[in-house]
N, CA and C atoms as a LAMMPS dump frame, in Angstrom:
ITEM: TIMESTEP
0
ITEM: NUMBER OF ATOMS
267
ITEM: BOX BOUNDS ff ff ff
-5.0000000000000000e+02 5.0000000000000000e+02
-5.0000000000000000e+02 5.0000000000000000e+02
-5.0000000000000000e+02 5.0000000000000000e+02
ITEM: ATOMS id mol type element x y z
1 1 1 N -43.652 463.016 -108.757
2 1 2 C -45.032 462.95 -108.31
3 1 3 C -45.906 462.777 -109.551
4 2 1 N -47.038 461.654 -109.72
5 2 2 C -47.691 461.478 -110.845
6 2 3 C -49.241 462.689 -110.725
7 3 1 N -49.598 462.699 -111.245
8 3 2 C -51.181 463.229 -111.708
9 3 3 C -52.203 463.12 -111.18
10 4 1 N -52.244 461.822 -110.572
11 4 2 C -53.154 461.07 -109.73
12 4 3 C -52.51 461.385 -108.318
13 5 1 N -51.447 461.615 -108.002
14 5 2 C -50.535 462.202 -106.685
15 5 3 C -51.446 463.585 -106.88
16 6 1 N -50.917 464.203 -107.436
17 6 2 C -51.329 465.721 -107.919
18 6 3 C -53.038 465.597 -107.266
19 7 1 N -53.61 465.05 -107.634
20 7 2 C -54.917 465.358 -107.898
21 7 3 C -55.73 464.449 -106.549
22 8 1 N -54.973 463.586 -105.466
23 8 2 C -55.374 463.201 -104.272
24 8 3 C -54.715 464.797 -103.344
25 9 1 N -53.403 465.224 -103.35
26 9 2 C -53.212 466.407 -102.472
27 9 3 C -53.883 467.776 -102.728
28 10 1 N -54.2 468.064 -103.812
29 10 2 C -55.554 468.998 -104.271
30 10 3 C -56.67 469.033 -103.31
31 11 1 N -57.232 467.866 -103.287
32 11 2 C -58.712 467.631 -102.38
33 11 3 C -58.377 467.452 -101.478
34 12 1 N -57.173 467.328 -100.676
35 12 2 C -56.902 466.95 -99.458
36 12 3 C -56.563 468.17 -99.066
37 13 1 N -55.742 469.329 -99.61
38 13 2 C -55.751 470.969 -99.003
39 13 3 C -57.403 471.475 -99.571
40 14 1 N -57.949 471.059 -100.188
41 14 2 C -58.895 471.462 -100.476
42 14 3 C -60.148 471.263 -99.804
43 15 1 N -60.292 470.362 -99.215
44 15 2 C -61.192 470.006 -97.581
45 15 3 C -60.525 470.401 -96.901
46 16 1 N -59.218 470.373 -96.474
47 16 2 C -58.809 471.119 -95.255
48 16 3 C -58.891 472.398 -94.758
49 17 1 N -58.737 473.184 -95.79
50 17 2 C -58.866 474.249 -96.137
51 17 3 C -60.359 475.346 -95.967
52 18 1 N -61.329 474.712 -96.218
53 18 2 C -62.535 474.68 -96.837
54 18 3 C -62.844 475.645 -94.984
55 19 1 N -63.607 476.824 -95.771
56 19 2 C -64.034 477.598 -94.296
57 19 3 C -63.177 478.16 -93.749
58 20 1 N -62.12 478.384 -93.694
59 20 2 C -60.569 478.234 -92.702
60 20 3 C -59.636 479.289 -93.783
61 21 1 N -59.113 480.548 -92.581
62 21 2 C -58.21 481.148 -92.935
63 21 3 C -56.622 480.574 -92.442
64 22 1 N -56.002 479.935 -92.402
65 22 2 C -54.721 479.975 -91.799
66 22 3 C -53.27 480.21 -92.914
67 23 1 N -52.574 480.07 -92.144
68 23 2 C -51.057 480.43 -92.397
69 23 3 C -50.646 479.566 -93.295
70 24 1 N -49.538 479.772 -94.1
71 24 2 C -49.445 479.338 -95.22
72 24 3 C -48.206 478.182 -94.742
73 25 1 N -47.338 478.602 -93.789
74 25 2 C -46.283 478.085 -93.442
75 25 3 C -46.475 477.118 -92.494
76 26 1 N -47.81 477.252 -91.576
77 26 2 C -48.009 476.485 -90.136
78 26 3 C -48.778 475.384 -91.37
79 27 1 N -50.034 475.332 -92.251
80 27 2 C -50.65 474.711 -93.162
81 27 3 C -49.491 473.027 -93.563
82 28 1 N -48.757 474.175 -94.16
83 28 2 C -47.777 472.861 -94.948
84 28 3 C -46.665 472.247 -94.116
85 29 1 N -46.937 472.58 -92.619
86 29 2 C -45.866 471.99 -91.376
87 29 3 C -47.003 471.021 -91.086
88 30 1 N -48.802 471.017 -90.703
89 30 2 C -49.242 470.2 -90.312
90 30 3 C -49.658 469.193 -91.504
91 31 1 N -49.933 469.605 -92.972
92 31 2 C -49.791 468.211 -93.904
93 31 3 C -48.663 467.663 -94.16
94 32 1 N -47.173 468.11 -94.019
95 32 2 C -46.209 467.038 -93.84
96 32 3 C -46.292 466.788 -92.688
97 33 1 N -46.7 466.786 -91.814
98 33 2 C -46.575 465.646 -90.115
99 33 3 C -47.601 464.76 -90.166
100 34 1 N -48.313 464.319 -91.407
101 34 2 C -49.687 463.318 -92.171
102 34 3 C -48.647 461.893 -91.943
103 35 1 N -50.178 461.292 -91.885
104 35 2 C -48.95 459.765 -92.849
105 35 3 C -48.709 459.67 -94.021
106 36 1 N -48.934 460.462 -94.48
107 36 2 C -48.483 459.96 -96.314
108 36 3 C -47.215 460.369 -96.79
109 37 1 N -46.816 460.155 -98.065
110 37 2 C -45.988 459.751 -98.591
111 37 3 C -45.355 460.987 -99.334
112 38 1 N -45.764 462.183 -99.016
113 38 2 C -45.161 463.267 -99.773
114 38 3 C -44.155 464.54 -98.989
115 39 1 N -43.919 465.319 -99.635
116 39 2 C -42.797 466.007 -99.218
117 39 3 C -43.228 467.583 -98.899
118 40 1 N -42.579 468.48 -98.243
119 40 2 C -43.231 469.971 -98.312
120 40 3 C -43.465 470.459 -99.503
121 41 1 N -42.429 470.252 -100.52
122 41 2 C -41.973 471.049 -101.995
123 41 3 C -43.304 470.186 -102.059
124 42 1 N -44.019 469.019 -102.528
125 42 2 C -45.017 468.476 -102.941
126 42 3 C -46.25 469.206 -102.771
127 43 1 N -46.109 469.375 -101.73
128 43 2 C -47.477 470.076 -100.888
129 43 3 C -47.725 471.743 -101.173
130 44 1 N -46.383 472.361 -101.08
131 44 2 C -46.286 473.694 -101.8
132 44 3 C -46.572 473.92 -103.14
133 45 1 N -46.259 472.855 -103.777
134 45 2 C -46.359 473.286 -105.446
135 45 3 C -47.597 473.081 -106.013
136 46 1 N -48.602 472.35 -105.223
137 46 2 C -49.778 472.148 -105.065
138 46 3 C -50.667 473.153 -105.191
139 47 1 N -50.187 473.966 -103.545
140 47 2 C -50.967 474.974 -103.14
141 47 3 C -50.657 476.362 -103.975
142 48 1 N -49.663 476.137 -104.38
143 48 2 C -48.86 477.346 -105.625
144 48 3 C -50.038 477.274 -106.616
145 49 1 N -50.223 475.813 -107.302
146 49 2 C -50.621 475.95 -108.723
147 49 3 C -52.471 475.981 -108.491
148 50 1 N -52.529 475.894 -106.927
149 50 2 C -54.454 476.384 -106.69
150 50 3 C -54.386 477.579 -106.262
151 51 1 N -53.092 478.055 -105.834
152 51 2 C -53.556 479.59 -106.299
153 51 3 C -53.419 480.407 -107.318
154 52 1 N -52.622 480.305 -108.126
155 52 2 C -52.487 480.067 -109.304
156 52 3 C -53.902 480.365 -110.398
157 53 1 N -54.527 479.302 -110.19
158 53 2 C -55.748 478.541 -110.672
159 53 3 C -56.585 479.568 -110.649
160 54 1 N -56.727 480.409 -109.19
161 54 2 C -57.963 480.903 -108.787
162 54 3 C -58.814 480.397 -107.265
163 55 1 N -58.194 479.435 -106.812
164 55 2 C -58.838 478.288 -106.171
165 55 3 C -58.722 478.332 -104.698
166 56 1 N -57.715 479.129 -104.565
167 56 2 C -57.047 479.219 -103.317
168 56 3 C -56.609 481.269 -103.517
169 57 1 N -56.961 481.332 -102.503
170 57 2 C -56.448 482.987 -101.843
171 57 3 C -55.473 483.047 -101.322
172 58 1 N -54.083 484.042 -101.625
173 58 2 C -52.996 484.138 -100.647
174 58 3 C -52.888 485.8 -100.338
175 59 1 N -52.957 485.801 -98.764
176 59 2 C -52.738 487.725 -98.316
177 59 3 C -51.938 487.401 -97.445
178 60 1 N -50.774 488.202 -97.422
179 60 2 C -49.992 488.426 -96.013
180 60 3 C -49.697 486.915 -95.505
181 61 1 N -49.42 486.171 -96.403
182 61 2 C -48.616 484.852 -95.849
183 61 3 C -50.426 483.616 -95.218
184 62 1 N -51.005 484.03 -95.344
185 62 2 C -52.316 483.926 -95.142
186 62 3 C -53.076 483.086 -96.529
187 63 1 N -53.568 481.534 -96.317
188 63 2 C -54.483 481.459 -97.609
189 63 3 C -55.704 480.761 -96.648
190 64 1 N -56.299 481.169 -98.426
191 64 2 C -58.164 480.82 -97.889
192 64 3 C -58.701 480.494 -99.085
193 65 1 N -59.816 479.214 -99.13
194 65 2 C -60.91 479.439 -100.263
195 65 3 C -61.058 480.627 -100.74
196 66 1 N -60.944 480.047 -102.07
197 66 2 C -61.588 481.687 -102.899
198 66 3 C -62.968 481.599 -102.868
199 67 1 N -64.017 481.121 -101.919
200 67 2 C -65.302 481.41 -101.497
201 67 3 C -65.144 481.944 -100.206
202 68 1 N -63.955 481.949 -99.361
203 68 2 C -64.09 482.156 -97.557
204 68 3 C -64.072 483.757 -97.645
205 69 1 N -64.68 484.153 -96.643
206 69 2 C -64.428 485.703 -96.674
207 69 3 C -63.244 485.859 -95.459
208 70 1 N -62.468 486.657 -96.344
209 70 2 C -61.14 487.578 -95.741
210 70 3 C -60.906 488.173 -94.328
211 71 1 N -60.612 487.392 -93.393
212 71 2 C -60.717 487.967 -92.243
213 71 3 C -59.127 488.267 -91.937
214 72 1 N -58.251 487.886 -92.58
215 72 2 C -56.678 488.529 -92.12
216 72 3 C -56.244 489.876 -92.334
217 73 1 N -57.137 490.561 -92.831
218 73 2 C -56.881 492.217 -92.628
219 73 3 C -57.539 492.762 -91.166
220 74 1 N -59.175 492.205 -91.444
221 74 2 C -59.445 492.712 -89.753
222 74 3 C -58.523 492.187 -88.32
223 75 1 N -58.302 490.954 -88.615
224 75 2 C -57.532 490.25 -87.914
225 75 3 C -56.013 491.081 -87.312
226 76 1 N -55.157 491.508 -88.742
227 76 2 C -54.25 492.001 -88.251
228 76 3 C -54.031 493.33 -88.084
229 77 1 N -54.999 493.967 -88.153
230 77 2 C -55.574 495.553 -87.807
231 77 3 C -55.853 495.517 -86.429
232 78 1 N -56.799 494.918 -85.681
233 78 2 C -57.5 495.07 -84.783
234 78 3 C -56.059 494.078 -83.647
235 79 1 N -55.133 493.345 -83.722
236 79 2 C -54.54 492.549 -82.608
237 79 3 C -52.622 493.348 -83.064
238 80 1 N -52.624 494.083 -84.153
239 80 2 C -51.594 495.098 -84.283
240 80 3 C -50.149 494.351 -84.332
241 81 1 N -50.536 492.845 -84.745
242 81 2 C -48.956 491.806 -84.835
243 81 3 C -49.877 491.173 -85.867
244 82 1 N -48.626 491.263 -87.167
245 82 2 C -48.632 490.028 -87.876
246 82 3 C -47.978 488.698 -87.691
247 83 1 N -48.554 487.797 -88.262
248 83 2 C -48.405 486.25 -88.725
249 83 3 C -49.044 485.693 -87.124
250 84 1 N -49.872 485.585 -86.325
251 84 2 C -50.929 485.166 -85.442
252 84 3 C -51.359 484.557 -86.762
253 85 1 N -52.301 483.122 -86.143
254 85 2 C -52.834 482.486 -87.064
255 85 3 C -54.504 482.514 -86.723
256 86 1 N -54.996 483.142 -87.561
257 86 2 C -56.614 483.328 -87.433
258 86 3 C -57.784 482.167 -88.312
259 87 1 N -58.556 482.738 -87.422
260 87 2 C -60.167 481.654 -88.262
261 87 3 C -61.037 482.312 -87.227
262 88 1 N -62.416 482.462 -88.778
263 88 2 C -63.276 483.169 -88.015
264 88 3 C -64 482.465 -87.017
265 89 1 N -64.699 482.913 -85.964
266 89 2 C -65.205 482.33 -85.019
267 89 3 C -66.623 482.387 -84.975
């Protein structure tokens, strides 16, 4: 994967993302079912190195903008099962 690969799947979890708590595992099942040209490991190592960064939030299998506020603790407090996939409403 080149740099310029690198740096189109960045902004592409990075608008997707944007506002939105979801699952880390359901996330990288619906950008590989995309048309493009990349792989899960692609898409993971991505989202690894923006969280990493600072850029991206990971709780409980759970990521979010590191601007979104944290709703997967109330989430899985208040419905008493983890991995449900939440967004605030």
């Amino acid at each position: 994967m080149h740099y310029l690969d690198m740096d189109f799947i960045e902004e592409l979890i990075t608008a997707k993302i944007k506002g939105r708590v979801i699952r880390k595992s359901m996330f990288l099942r619906l950008l590989s079912n995309g048309n493009f040209d990349y792989q899960t490991k692609d898409y993971e190592l991505v989202i690894n190195r923006l969280i990493k960064d600072g850029k991206l939030k990971e709780k409980d299998g759970f990521i979010r903008h590191k601007d979104t506020e944290d709703f997967t603790k109330l989430f899985v407090e208040h419905n008493g099962v983890r991995g449900i996939w939440a967004s605030k409403t």
